[in-house]
C-alpha positions as CSV (number, residue, x, y, z in Angstrom):
1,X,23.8,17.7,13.5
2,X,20.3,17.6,15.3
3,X,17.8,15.5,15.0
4,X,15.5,18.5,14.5
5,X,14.3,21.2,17.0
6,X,10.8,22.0,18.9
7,X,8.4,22.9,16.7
8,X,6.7,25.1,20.0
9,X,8.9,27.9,18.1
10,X,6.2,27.6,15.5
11,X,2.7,29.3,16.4
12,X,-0.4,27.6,17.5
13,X,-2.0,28.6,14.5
14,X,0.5,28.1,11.9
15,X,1.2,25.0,13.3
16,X,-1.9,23.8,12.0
17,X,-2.8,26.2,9.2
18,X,0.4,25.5,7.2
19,X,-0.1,22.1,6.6
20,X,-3.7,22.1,6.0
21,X,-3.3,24.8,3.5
22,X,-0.5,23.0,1.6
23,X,-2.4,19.9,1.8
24,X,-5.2,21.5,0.4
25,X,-3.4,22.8,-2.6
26,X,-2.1,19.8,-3.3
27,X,-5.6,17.9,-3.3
28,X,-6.6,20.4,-5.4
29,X,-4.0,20.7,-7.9
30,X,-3.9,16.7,-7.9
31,X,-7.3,16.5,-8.5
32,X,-7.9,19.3,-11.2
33,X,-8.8,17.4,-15.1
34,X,-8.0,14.2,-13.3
35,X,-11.4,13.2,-15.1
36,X,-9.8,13.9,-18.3
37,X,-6.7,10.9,-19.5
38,X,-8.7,7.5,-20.2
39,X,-8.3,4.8,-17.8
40,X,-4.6,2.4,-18.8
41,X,-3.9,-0.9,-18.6
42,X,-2.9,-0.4,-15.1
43,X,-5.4,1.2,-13.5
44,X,-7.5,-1.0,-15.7
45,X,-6.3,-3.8,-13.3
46,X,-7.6,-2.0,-10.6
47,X,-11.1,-1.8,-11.3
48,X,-11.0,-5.5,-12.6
49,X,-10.3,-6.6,-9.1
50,X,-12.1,-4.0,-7.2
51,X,-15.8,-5.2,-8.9
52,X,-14.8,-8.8,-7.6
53,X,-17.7,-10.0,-5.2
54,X,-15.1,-9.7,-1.4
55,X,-14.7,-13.8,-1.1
56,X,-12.9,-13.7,-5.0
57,X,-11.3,-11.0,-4.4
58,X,-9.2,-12.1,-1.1
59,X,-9.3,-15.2,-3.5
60,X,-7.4,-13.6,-6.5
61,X,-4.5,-11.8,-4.2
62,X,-4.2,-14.8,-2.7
63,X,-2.5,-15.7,-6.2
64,X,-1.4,-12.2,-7.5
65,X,-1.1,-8.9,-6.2
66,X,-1.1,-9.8,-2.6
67,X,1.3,-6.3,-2.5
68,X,-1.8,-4.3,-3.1
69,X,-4.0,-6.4,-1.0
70,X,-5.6,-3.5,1.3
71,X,-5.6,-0.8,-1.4
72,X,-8.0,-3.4,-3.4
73,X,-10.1,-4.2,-0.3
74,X,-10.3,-0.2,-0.3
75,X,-11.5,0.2,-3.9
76,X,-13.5,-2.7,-3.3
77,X,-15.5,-0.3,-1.1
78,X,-15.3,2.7,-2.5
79,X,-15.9,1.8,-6.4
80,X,-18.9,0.4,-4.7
81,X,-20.1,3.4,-3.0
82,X,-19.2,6.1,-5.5
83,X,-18.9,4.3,-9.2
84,X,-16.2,3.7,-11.9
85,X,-15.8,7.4,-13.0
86,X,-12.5,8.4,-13.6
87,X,-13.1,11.2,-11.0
88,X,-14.2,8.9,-8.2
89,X,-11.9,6.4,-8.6
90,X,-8.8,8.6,-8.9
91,X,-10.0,11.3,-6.3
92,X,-8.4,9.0,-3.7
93,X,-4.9,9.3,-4.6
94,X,-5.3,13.2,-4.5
95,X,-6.6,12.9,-0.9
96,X,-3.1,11.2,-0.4
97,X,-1.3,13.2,-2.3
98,X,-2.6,16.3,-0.7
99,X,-2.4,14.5,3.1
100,X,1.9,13.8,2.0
101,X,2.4,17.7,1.1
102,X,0.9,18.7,4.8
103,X,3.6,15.6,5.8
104,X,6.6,16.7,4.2
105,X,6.0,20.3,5.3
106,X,5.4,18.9,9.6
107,X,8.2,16.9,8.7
108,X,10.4,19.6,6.9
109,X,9.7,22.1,9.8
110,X,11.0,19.8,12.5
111,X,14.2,19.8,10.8
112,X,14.5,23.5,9.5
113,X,12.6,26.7,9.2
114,X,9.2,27.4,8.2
115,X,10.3,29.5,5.4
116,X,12.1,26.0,4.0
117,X,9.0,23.4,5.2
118,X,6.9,25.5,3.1
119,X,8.8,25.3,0.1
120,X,9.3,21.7,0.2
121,X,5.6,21.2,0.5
122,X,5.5,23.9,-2.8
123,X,8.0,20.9,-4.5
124,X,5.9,18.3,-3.0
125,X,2.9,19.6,-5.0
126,X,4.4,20.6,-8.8
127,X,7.0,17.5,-8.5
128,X,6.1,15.4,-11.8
129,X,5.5,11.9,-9.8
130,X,3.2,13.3,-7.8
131,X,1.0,15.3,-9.4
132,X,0.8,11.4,-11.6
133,X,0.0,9.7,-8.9
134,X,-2.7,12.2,-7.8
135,X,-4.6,11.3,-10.9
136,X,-4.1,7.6,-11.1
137,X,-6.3,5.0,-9.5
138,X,-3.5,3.0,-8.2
139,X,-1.9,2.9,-4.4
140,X,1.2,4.8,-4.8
141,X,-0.4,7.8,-4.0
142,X,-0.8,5.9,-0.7
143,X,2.4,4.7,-0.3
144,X,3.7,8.1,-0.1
145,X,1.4,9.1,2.8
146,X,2.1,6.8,5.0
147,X,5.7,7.0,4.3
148,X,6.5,10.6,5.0
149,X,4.1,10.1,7.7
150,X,6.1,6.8,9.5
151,X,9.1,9.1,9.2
152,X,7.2,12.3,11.3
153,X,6.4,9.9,13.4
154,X,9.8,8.5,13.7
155,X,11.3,12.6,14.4
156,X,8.6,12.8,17.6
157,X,9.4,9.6,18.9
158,X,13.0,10.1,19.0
159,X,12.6,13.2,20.6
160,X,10.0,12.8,22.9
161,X,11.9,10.0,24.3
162,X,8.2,8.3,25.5
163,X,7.3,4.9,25.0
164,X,3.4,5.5,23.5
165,X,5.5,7.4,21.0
166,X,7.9,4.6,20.1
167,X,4.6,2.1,19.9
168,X,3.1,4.4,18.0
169,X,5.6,4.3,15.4
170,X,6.0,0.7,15.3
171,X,2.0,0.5,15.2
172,X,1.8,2.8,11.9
173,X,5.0,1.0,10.5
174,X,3.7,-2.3,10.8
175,X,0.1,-0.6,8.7
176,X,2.3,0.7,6.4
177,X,4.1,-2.5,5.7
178,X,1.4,-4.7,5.5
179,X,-0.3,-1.7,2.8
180,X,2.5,-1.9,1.0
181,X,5.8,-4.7,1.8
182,X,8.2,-2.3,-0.2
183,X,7.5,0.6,2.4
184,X,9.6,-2.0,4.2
185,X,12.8,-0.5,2.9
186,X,11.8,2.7,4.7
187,X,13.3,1.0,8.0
188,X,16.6,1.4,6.4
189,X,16.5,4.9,5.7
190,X,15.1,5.7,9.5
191,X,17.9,3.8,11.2
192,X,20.5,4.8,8.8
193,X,19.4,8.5,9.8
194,X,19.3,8.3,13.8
195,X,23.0,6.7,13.3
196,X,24.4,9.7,11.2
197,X,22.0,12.2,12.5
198,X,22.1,12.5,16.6
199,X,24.6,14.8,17.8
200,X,27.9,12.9,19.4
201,X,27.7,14.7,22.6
202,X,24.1,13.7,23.4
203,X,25.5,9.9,23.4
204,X,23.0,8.6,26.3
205,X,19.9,10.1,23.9
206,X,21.4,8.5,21.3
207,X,21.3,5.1,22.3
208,X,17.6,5.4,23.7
209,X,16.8,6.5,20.5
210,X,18.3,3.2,18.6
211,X,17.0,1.3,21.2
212,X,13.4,2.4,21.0
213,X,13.8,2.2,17.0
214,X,14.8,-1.3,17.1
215,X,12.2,-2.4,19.3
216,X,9.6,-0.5,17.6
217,X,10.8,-1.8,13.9
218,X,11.8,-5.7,14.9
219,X,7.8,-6.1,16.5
220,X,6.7,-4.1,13.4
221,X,8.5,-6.7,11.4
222,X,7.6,-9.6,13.7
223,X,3.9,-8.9,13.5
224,X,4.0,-8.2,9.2
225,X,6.4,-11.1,8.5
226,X,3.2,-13.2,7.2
227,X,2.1,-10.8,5.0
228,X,6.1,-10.0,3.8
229,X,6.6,-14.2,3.1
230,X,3.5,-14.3,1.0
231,X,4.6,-11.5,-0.9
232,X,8.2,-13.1,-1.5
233,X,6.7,-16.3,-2.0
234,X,4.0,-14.9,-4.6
235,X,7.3,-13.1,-6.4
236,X,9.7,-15.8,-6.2
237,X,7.0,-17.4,-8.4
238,X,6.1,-15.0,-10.8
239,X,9.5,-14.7,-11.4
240,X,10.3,-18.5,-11.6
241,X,7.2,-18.3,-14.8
242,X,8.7,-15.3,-16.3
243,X,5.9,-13.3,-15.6
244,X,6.1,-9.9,-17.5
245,X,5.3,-7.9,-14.4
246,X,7.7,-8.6,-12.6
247,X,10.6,-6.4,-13.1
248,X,11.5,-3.7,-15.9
249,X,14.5,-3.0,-18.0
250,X,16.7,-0.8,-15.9
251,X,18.5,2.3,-17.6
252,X,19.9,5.6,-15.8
253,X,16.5,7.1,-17.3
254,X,14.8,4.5,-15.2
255,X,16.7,4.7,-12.0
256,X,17.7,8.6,-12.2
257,X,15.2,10.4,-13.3
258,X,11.2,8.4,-13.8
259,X,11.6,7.9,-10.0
260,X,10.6,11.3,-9.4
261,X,10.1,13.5,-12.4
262,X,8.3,10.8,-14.5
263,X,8.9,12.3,-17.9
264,X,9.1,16.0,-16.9
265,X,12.4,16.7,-18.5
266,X,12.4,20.3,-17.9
267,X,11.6,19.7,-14.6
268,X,14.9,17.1,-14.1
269,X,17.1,19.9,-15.9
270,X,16.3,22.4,-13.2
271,X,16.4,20.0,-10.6
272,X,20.1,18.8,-11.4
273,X,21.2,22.1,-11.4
274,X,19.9,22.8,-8.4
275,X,21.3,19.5,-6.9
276,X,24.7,20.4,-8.0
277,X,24.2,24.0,-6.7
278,X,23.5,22.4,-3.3
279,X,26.2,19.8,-3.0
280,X,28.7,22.9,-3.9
281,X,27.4,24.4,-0.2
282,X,27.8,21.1,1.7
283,X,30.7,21.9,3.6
284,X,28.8,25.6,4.5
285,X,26.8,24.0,7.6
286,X,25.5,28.0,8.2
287,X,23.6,27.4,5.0
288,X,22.6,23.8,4.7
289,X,21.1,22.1,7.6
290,X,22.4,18.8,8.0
291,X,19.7,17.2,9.0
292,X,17.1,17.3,6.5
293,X,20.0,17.1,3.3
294,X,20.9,13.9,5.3
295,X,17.2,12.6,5.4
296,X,16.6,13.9,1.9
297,X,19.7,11.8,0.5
298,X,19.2,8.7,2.4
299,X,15.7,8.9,1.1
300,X,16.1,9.2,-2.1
301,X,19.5,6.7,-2.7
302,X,19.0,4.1,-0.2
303,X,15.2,2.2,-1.3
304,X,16.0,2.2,-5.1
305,X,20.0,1.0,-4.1
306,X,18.5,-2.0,-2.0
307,X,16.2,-3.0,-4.9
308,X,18.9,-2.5,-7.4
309,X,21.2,-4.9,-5.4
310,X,18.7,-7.5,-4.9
311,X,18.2,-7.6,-8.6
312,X,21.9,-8.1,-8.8
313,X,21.9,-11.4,-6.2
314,X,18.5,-12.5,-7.2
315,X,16.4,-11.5,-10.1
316,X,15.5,-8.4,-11.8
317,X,12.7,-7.0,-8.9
318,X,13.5,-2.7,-9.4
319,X,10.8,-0.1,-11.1
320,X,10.9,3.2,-10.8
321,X,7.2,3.2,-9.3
322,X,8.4,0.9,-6.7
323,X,10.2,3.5,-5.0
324,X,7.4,6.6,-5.7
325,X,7.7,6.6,-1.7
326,X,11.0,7.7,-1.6
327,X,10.4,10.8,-3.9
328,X,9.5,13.0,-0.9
329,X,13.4,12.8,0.1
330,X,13.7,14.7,-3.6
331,X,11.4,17.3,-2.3
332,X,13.7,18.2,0.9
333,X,16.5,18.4,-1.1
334,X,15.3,20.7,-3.8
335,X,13.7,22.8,-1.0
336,X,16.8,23.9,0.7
337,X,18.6,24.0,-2.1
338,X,16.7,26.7,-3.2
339,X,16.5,27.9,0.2
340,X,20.3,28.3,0.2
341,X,20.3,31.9,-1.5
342,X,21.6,34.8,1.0
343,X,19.3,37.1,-1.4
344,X,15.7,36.1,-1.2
345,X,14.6,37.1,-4.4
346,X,17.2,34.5,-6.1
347,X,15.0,31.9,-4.3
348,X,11.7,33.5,-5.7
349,X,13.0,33.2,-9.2
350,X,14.0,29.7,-8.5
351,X,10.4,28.5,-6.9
352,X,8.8,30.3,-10.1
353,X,11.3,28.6,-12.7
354,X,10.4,25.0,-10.4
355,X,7.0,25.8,-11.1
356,X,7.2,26.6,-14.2
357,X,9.6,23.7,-15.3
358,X,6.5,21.1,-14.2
359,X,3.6,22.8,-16.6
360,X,4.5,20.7,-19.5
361,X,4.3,17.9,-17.7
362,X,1.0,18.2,-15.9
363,X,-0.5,19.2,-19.1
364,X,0.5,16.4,-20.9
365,X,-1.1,14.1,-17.8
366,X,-4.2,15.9,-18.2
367,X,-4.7,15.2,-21.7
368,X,-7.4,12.3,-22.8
369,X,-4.4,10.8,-23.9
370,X,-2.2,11.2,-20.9
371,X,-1.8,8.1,-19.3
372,X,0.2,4.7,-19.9
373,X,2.4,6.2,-22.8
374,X,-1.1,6.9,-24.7
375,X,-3.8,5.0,-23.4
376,X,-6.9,5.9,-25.6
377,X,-8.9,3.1,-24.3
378,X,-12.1,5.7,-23.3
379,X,-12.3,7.1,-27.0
380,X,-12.2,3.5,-28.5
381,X,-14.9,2.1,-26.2
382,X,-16.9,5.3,-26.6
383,X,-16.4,5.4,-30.5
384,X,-17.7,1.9,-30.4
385,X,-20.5,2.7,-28.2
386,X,-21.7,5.5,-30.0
387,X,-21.6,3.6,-33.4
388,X,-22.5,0.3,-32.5
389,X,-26.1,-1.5,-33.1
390,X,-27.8,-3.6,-30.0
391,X,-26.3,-7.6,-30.7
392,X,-23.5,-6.3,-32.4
393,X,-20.2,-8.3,-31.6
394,X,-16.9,-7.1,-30.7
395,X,-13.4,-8.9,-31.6
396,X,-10.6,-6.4,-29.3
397,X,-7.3,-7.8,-30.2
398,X,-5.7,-9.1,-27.0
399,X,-2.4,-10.1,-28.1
400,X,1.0,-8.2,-27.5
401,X,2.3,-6.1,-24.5
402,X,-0.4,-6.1,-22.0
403,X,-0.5,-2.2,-21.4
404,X,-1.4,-1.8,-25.1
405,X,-4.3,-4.4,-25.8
406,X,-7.1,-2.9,-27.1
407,X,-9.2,-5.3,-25.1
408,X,-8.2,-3.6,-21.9
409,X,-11.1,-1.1,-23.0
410,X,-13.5,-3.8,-21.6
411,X,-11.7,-4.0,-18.5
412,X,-11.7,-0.5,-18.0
413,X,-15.1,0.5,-19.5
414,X,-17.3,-2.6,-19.5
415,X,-20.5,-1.0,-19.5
416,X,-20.2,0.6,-22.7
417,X,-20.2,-3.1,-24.1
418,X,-22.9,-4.2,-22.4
419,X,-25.5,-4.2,-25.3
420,X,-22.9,-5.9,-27.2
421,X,-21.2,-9.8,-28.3
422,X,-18.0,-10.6,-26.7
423,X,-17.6,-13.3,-29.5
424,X,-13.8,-13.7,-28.7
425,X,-14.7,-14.6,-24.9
426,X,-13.8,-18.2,-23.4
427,X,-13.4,-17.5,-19.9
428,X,-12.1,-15.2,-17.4
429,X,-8.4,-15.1,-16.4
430,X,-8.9,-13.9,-12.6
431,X,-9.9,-17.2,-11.0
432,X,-6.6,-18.7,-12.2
433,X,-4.9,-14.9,-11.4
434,X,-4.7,-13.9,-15.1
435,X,-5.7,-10.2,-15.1
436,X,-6.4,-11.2,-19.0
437,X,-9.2,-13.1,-20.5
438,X,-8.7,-16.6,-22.3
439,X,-9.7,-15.1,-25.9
440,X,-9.8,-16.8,-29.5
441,X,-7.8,-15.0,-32.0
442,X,-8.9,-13.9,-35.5
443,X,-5.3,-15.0,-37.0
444,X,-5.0,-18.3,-34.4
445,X,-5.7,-21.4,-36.8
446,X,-6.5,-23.5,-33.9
447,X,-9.2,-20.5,-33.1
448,X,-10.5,-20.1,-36.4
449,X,-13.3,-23.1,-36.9
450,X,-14.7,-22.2,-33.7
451,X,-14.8,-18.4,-34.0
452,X,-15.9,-19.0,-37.4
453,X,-19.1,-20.8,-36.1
454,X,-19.3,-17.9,-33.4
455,X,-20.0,-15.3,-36.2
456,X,-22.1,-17.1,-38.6
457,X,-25.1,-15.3,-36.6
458,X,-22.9,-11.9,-36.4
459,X,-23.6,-9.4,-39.3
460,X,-21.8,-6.7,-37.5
461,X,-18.3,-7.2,-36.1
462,X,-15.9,-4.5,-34.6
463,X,-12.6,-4.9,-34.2
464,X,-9.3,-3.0,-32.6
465,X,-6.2,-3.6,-33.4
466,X,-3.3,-1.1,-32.0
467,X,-2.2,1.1,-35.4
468,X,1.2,-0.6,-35.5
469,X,-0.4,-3.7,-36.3
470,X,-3.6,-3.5,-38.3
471,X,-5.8,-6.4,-39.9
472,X,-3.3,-8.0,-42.5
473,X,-4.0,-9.4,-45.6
474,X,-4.4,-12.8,-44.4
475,X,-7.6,-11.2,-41.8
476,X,-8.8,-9.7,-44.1
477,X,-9.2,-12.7,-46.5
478,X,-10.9,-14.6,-43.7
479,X,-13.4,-12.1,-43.0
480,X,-14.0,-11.9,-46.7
481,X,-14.5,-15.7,-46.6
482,X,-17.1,-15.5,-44.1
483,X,-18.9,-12.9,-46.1
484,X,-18.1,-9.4,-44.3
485,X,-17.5,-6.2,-45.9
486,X,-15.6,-3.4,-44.6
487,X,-17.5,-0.4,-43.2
488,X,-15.8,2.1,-41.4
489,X,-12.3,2.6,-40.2
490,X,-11.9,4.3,-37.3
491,X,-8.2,5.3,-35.7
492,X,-8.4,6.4,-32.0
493,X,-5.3,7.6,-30.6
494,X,-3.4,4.7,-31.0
495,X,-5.6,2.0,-32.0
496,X,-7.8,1.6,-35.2
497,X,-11.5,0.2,-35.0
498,X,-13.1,-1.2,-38.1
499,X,-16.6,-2.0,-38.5
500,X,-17.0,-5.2,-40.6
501,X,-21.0,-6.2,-42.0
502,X,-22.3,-8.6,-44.3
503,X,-24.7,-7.0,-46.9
504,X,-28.1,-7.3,-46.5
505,X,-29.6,-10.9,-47.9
């Protein structure tokens, strides 16, 4: 095997057009009814931290979230110079989106044929993760650029056989690591592959190839290793407090299929049997090139492996977002499988059915409901905005799983409170590196004398609650008590908003 050929057999201006053109497309495509899903809990989080005045924010991921430290310090800037629309905030992610498709196809090229980097940049842009991650305002988007760039980078260095190339790499490694410390795992993949990959004969290349990897990653390492020990350390105790966010229940769904195709089911069916299709020509090296199947698997197995067996020594630490960055290695494989056809239009078919296979899931991403398993958090803060009176209060229930709270609607959308009581509010959760307010709760008894007194001025109250668990009897009693009526009842995806008043003296 080779570790890829000169892409000088490629012309000047297809060379250049290709990848723009596919990363186009994929910005595009990314960024088409990204406006649409409501803001989740997730991305929720982001614009919690991103409104932070710069001092509390280096403050608050110096306690949590020190992962996504230079994505925040990005948002920081950008919510700031184009707003919280879900349009702004998410067309980001579609730029990096759209700048991994022109990757994967420079990267795919150097490998194989032009015919097969263009279809993997085709994957790149229908593959279920991605066009996710395109719409969300969160930095995996960004992970994913700079990994499948690190790794073009890593294909010129080795064959250039330069030293500004081998900096280079370790320069752009070290930025990736310290943008994101699981990108880290990326090293293992690239030295992994320039063992395996490197022709036998070409022994003295070889070495200077390893040699100029290892230099370039141990600095890379050398210079991040503050930023990697604050992480750990910031883990090690999350995970000592059982923090919820810390780790995920791991299932085959988890590990074999959310990694890349999310919940695009159709598109894992096709993809398996093209997989299976494709390790049945293995042995034909006329038909598969070795190089990029080799890169493709190592990609794909080798980050989620390594965070599987750390869960195993240490604590749970694997979800399948973790390892978004090594969904690009799914892309090479499904583009030469398809690529493996002597007849061409077998391959056609197979693009289209690919294609095909991933409209049920982007139209289920694009829907207002689309996001976070049915986040509905814009239609309940809008209902409530539309409805609601100036010095009206608000009770949003805050207990349960964190992605679910209807109060994350005033995370997400807090201007559409503004004009409105946050009766429930005691103080703010981020200076202590809570992403969730300290609240009092409508059915807390130690709550109840002091939220009593907070609505003895209120005449109108709203209050969420998710469907599964509306006001019970018990609430409803102690509204009652306090001399409030129910007015409306309002169910919003999955949550239910009531308006509560007490009639006129």
């Amino acid at each position: 095997m080779s570790i890829g050929h000169d892409p000088a057999v490629v012309s000047l201006r297809s060379r250049w057009l290709d990848p723009l053109v596919a990363g186009l497309a994929a910005l595009l495509l990314g960024a088409a009814f990204s406006w649409v899903p409501s803001y989740w809990s997730d991305e929720a989080t982001t614009l919690q931290v991103a409104r932070l005045p710069l001092g509390e924010l280096l403050a608050f991921v110096h306690q949590r979230d020190a992962v996504h430290t230079v994505y925040y310090l990005f948002m920081h800037f950008w919510v700031g110079a184009f707003g919280e629309a879900e349009v702004a905030t998410r067309f980001p992610s579609a730029v990096f989106v759209g700048a991994g498709a022109a990757g994967v196809l420079v990267l795919t090229r150097m490998l194989t044929t032009r015919r097969t980097a263009l279809l993997a940049a085709a994957v790149f842009a229908v593959l279920p993760r991605f066009t996710l991650e395109a719409a969300e305002a969160r930095p995996y988007a960004l992970s994913v650029a700079l990994a499948v760039w690190v790794t073009v980078l890593l294909l010129v260095a080795s064959r250039r056989h330069r030293r500004r190339w081998w900096i280079g790499y370790g320069a752009v490694l070290a930025g990736s690591i310290a943008t994101f410390v699981p990108l880290g795992l990326i090293i293992v993949v690239h030295g992994v592959f320039l063992l395996l990959a490197p022709a036998q004969r070409r022994r003295r290349g070889a070495r200077h190839r390893l040699l100029g990897w290892s230099v370039s990653t141990g600095a890379a390492l050398f210079v991040t290793s503050p930023v990697i020990g604050t992480v750990l350390a910031e883990r090690s105790r999350l995970l000592g407090v059982a923090d919820p966010s810390t780790g995920a229940d791991v299932t085959w769904w988890t590990v074999l299929v959310e990694p890349w195709f999310v919940t695009g089911l159709a598109f894992a069916v096709v993809s398996a049997v093209l997989l299976i299709l494709l390790g049945t020509r293995l042995r034909d090296r006329s038909r598969t090139p070795g190089s990029v199947v080799l890169l493709g698997a190592l990609w794909v197995a080798l980050p989620a492996g390594l965070l599987l067996a750390l869960g195993l020594v240490l604590s749970p630490v694997y979800t399948s977002r973790l390892v978004t960055f090594s969904a690009p290695g799914m892309c090479l494989l499904l583009a030469v499988a398809v690529t493996g056809f002597r007849r061409r239009w077998i391959s056609i078919a197979l693009v289209a059915l690919l294609v095909a296979a991933s409209v049920p899931s982007y139209v289920l991403q694009r829907l207002p409901t689309g996001k976070g398993g049915g986040s509905d958090l814009s239609q309940l803060s809008s209902y409530i905005e539309s409805q609601a009176r100036p010095g009206d209060a608000f009770l949003l229930d805050a207990t349960g799983t964190v992605s679910t709270r209807p109060r994350q609607a005033m995370y997400a959308y807090p201007d559409r409170f503004a004009e409105l009581d946050d009766v429930a509010y005691v103080r703010s959760g981020l200076p202590s590196g809570s992403y969730s307010d300290v609240t009092l709760r409508l059915d807390d008894e130690d709550d109840a004398v002091e939220l009593a007194d907070r609505l003895s001025s209120v005449d109108r109250l709203w209050i969420a609650r998710l469907s599964v668990d509306v006001l019970s009897e018990a609430d409803l009693r102690q509204l009652r008590d306090q001399g409030y009526e129910i007015r409306q009842e309002h169910r919003t995806g999955r949550s239910v908003v009531y308006l509560f008043a007490r009639p006129p003296a």
